[in-house]
C-alpha positions in Angstrom: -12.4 17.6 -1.6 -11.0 14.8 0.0 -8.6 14.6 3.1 -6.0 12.0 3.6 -4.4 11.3 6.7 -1.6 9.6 6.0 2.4 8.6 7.1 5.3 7.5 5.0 4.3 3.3 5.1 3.0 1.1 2.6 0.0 0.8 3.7 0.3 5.1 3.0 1.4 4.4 0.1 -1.5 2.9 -1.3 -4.0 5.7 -0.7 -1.6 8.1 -1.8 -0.7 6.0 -5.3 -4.5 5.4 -5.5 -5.3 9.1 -5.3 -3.0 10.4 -7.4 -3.9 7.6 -10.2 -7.0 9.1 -10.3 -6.5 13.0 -10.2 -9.2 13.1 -7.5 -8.2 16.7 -5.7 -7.1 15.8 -2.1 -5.3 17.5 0.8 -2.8 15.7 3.2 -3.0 15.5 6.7 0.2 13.5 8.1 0.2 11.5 11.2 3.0 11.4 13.4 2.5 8.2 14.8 6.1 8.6 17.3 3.5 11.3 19.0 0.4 8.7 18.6 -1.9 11.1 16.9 -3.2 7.9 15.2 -4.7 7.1 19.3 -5.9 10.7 19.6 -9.5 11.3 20.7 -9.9 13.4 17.4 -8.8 10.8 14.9 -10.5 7.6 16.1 -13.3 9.5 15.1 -12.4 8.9 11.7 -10.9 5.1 12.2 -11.7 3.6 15.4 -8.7 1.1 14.6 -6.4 3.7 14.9 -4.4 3.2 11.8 -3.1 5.1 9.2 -4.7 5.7 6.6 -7.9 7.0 6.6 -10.0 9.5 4.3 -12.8 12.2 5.1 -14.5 12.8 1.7 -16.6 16.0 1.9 -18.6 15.2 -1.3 -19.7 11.7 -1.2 -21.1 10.4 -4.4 -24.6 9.9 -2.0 -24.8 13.6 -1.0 -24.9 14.5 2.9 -22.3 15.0 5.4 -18.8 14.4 4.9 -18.0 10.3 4.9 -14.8 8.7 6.2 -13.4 5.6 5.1 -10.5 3.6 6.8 -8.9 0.2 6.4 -6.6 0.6 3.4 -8.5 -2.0 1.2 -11.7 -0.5 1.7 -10.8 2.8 1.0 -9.1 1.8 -2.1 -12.5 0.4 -3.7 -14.5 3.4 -2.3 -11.9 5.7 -4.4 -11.7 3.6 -7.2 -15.9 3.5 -7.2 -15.9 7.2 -6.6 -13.5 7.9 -9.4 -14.9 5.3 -12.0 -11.4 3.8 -12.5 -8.8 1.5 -11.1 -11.4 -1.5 -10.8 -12.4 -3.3 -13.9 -16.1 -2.7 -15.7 -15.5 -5.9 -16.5 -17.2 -7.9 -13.7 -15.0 -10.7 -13.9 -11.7 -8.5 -14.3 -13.6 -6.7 -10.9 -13.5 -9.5 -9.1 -9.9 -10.5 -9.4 -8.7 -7.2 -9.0 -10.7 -7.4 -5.9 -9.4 -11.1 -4.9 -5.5 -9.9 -5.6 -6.0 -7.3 -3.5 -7.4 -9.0 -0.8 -4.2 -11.5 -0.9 -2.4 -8.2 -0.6 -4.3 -7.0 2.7 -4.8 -10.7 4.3 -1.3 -12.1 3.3 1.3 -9.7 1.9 1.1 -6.9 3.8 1.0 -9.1 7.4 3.6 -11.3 6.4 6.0 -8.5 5.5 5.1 -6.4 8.1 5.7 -9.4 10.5 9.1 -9.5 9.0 9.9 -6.2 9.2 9.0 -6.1 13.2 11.5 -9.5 13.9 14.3 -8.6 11.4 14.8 -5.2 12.3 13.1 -4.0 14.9 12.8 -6.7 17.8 15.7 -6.0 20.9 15.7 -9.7 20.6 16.9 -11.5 17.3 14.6 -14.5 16.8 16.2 -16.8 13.8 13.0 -19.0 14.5 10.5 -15.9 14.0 12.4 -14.1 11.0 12.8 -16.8 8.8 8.9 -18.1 9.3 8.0 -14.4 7.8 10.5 -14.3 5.5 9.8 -17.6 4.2 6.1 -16.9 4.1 6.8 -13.1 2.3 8.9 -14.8 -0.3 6.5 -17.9 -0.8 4.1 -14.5 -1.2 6.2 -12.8 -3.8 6.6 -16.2 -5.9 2.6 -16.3 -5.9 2.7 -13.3 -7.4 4.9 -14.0 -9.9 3.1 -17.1 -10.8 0.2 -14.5 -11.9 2.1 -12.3 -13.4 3.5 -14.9 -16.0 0.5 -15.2 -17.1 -1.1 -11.6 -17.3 0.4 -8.3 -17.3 -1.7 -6.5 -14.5 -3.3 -8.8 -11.8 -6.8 -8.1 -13.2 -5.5 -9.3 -16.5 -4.0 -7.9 -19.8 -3.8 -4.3 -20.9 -4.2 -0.5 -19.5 -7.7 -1.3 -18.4 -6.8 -3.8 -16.2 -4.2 -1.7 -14.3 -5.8 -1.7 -10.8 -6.1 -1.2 -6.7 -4.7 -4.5 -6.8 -1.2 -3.7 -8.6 -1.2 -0.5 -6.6 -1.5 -2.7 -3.2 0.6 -5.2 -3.8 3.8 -3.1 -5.2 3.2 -0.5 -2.6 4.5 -3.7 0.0 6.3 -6.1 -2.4 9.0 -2.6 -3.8 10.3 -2.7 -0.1 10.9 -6.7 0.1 14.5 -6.0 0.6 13.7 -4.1 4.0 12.1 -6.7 5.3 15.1 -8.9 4.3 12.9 -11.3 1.6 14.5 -12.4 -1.2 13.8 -11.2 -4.3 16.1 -13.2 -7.1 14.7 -15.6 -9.5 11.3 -13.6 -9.9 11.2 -12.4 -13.2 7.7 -11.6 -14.2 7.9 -9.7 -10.7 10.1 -7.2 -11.6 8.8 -6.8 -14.9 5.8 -5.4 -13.0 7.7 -3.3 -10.7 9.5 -1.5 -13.0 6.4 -1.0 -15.0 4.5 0.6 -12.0 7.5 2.0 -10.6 7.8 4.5 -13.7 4.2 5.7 -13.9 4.5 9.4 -13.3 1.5 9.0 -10.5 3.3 6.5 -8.6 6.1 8.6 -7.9 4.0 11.3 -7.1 2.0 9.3 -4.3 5.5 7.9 -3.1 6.4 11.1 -2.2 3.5 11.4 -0.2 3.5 13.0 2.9 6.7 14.5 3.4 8.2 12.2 6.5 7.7 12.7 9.9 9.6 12.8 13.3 9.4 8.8 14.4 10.5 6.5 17.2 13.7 4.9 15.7 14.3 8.3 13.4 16.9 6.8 11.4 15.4 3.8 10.3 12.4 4.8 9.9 14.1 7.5 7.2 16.0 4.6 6.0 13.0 2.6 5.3 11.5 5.8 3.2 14.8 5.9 1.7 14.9 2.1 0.6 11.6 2.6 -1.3 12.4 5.7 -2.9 15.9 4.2 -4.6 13.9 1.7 -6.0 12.3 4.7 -7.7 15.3 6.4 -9.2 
């Protein structure tokens, strides 16, 4: 049995998403980061980062004592390697999966997340600083779409090439509009989200945990509540 510990954020998202893609049996353990349980003694024992999420599998594939995993990317691989699915056997198809969603973890995910601080949550409005990560988010987004109109997973064509890297990506790119990026003009980008968006495991990891009591309440709830209209 796996444990996740795990908030309402994309980043959350993705483990959740991941998990439920591949029917691996997991329990949930949320972290209320308004309390900072994610700086607690107990959980840095898991990540030393600090960050949601993170995983304890009791079984590793090796044997032994239970093995955590954190940083959101590296757990991803580790489940899809566990599982046998969600990376390509293909080792060319692997390896872009892999590279997509390593643009996800070194480029989307920062950039929006940058966004998101200066456009909604800074005391001070900063034009300068919200339009460099909204600029660079959308730039992002049109990369993406670039790929897409070319392939129809990031790995490449068909069900088997349905990855990590599509769960990564659209776990960030469905909440563009929070972060205040601009999402017009990008066809083969919402082709994709509303192909992932309907997979019956995507909604279930979405849901994933139920939310928790947060600094800023109301927008944080918001913020859950943005993504999850993009799901109806």
């Amino acid at each position: 049995m796996i444990t996740l510990y795990t908030s309402p954020t994309p980043n959350g998202w993705k483990a959740s998403i991941t998990l439920e893609e591949l029917g691996l049996p997991y329990t949930v353990h949320s972290i209320d980061l308004g309390k900072g349980q994610q700086k607690e003694p107990w959980f840095l024992e898991i990540n030393p980062n600090g960050r949601i999420p993170a995983i304890v599998d009791n079984a590793p594939p090796w044997g032994g004592p239970p093995h955590a995993v954190f940083e959101s990317g590296a757990l991803m691989i580790y489940l899809a390697d566990k599982a046998g699915r969600l990376l390509p056997s293909d080792p060319a198809a692997r390896s872009r999966a892999i590279q997509w969603l390593f643009f996800q973890v070194g480029g989307i995910g920062p950039m929006m997340g940058q966004a998101n601080v200066f456009f909604r949550y800074a005391p001070e409005k900063l034009p300068w600083a919200i339009d460099r990560y909204q600029r660079e988010s959308r730039r992002l987004l049109e990369v993406l779409d670039g790929r897409l109109s070319e392939v129809e997973w990031l790995a490449g064509e068909g069900e088997d090439h349905y990855s990590i890297a599509d769960i990564a990506c659209w776990s960030w790119t469905h909440t563009a509009r929070w972060s205040g990026v601009d999402v017009e003009g990008l066809p083969n980008l919402s082709r994709w989200h509303l192909a992932i968006k309907d997979r019956p495991a995507v909604r279930r990891g979405h849901d994933v945990p139920f939310p928790v009591t947060l600094p800023r309440d109301t927008e944080v709830q918001a913020f859950a509540r943005e993504g999850a209209k993009l799901l109806i």
